[in-house]
C-alpha positions as CSV (number, residue, x, y, z in Angstrom):
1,X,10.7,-15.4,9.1
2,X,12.5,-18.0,11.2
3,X,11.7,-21.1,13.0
4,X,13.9,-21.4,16.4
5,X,13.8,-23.8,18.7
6,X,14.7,-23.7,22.5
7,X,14.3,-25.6,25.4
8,X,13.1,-23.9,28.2
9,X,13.8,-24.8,31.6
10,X,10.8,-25.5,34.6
11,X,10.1,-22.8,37.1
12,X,11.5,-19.0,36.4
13,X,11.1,-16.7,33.7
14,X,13.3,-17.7,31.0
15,X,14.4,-15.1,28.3
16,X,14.2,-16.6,24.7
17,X,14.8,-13.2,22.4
18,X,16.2,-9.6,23.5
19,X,16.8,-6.5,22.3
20,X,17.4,-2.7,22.4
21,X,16.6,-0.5,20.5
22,X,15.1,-3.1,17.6
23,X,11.5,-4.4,16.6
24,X,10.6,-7.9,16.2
25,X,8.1,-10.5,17.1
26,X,7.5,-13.8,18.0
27,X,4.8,-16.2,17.2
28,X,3.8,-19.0,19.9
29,X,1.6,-21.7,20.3
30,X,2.7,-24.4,22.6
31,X,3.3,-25.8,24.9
32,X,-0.5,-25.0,26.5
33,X,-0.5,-23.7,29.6
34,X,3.1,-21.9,29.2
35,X,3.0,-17.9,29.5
36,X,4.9,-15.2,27.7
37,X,5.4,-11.7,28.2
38,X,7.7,-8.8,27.6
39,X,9.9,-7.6,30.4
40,X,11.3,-3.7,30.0
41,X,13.4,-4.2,32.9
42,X,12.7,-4.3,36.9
43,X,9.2,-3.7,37.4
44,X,7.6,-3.1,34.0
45,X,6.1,-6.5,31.9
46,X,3.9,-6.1,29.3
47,X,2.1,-8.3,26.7
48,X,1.3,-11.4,29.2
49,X,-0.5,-14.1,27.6
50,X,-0.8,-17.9,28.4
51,X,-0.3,-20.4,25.4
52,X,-3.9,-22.2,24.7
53,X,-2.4,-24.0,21.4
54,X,-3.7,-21.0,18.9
55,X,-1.1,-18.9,17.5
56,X,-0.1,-15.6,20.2
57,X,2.0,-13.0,19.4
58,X,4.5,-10.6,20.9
59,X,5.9,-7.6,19.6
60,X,8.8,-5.5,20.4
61,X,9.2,-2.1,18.5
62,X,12.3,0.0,18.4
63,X,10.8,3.1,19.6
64,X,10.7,1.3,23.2
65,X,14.2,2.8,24.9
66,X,14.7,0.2,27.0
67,X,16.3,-3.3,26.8
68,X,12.9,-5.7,26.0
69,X,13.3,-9.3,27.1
70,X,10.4,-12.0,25.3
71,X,10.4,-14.1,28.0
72,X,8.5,-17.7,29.0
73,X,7.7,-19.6,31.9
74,X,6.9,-23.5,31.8
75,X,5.7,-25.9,34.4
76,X,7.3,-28.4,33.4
77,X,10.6,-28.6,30.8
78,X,9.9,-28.0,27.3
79,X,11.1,-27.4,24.0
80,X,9.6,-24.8,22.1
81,X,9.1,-24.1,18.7
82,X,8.1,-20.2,17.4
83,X,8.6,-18.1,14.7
84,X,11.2,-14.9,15.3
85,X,10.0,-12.1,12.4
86,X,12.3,-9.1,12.0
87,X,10.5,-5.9,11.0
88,X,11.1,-6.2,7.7
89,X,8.9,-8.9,7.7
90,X,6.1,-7.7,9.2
């Protein structure tokens, strides 16, 4: 497990974690009121959630063929703390 940190910019989905072809997941839980989801590409999100300050989880497994994005969306800029697991972890 690791702890990351990034500051996400107001306004448009912002990507945090990507992959292809790999399976991982992130924990979140702030800031409230942000949203997360996984995009597969133009068209095709799945996984939205909005942040409520208890622990929310996204997973991305390897047997998805396309490139999977874990992406957020803030109101207002943040930094943001979650937990990255690789799949040996989990």
């Amino acid at each position: 497990m690791a702890l990351k940190t990034k500051f996400v910019k107001a306004g448009k989905w912002r990507t945090l974690e990507w992959g292809w072809n790999v399976s991982f997941q992130c924990r979140f839980t702030y800031p409230v009121g942000a949203q997360i989801r996984v995009n597969y590409g133009p068209g095709f999100t799945s996984q939205k959630q909005t942040l409520n300050g208890n622990p929310k989880i996204i997973r991305v497994t390897g047997a998805s063929i396309a490139f999977a994005r874990v992406q957020m969306k803030v109101s207002k800029n943040a930094t943001v703390d979650y937990e990255y697991l690789a799949i040996s972890e989990f």
